[in-house]
N, C-alpha and C positions, 0 to 999 in steps of 0.2 A: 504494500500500500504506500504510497508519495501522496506527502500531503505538505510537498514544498515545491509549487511551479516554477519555481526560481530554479530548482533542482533539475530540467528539463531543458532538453537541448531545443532554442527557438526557432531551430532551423529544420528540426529532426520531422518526421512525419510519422504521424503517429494514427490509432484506429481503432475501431469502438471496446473491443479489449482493453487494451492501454485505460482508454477513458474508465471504464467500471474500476481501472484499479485506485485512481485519483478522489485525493480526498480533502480536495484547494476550502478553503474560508471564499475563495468567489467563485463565481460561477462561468464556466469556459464553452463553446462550442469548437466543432471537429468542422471544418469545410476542406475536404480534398484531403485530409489528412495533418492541417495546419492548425494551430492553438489559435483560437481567439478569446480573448477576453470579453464577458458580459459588463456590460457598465454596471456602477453601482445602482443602488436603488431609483428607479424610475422617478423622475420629477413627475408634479401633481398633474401638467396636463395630461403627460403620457398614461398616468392611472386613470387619469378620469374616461380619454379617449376608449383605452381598454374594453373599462366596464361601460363604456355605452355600446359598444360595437358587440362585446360579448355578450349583454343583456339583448341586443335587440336579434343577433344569431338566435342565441337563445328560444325566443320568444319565436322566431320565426320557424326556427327546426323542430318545435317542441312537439309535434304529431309525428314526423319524419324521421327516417330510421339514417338519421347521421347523428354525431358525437360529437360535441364544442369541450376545447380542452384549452386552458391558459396558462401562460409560462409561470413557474418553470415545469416544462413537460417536454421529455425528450421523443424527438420524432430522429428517427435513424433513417438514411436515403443510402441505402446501397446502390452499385453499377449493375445494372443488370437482375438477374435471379440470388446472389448472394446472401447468405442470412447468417454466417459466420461471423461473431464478433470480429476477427481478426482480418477480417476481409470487407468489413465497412469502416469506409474513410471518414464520413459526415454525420454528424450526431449535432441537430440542432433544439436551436428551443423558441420557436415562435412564439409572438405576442399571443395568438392566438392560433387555432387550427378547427377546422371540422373534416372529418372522418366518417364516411358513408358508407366503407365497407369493414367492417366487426373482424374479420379475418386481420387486416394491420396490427389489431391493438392485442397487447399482451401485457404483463405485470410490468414491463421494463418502459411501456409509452406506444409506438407507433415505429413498425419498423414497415417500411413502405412511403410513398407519397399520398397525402393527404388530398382531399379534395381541393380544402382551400385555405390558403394562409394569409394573415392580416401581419404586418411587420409594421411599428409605429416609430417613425424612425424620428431621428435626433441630429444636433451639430456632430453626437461621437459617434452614429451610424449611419448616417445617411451616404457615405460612397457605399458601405456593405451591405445595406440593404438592396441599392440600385445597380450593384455590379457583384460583387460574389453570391452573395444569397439570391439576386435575381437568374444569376447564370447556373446557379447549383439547381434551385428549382424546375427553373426551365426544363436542364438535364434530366433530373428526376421525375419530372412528371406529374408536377402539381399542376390539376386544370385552372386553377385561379387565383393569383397574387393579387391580393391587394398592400399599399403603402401608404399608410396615414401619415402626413405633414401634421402635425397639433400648429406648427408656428405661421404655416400658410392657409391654415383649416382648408386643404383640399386633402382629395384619395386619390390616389392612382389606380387605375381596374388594367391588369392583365391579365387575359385568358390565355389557354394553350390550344393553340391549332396548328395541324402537319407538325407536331415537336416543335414549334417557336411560340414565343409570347406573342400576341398583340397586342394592340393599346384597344381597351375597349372605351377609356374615359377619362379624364382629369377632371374630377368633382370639385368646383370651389364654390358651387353655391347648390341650390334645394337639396340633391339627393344623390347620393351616388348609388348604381342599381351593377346588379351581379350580373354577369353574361350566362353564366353555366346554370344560375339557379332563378330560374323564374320565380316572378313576384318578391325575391330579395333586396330589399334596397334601405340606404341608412340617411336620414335627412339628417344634414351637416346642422343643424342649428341645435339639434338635441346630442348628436357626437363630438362636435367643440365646443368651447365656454368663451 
């Protein structure tokens, strides 16, 4: 067990094995195999934005056989068919996630791509939200990324079609609406403050 990240080569490339052995005071994701660091505790917009996007998920899924789950909850994206600890490189932890198929989820989180990830990005994430976690996704096979700005109060909507994202939207005003999930939609005046 290492439960000193300082201990750890920052160059080295490491895999979801590895990760279960680590036992950090912060909290890290795996992309490609590379250490990142989680920021410390979310500032107030970013909680508020959260629980209003997860309350209204919530509310919206709640007859529906998908699963809303919020950080920290680890989603695993293996290459391919892999499911070997030692053979998945990416162990992340979305803001949020929904989950539609029951097969993904096990005691350890989500090993598979999710239906659809919400990331509430920040000055300390926002190039990794919009370029490694947008391109690991993509890879992986999430059908719909969304990207909450709290400081622009817009969403960014991409879905996945032929394996690339599209832009399905830039929400900066009434509502930003799902592409994969009809009738999904979040009006920005009740998800920013």
């Amino acid at each position: 067990m290492i439960t000193d990240i300082h201990s750890l080569d920052p160059n080295g490339t490491y895999t979801y094995a590895d990760y279960l052995k680590w036992r950090f005071e912060e909290q890290v994701e795996l992309i490609k195999g590379k250490i990142y660091r989680i920021s410390p505790a979310p500032k107030m917009a970013h909680q508020w934005v959260s629980g209003q996007l997860s309350y209204l998920l919530r509310k919206h899924f709640d007859a529906k056989p998908c699963t809303i789950f919020d950080a920290p909850f680890d989603v695993r994206l293996p290459i391919g068919n892999e499911r070997f600890p030692e053979k998945i490189y990416t162990v992340v932890q979305p803001d949020i996630c929904v989950i539609c198929d029951d097969t993904k989820l096990d005691e350890d989180g989500c090993l598979g791509a999710p239906d659809l990830i919400v990331e509430i990005t920040s000055a300390s994430t926002y190039k990794k939200d919009f370029n490694e976690k947008f391109n690991w996704y993509e890879k992986a096979g999430v059908r719909e990324y969304w990207i909450a700005i709290p400081s622009d109060k817009a969403i960014h909507v991409y879905y996945l079609e032929n394996g690339q994202y599209q832009l399905g939207g830039i929400y900066d005003q009434l509502s930003a609406q799902s592409v994969i999930f009809e009738g999904f939609e979040a009006a920005l005046e009740k998800v920013f403050r």
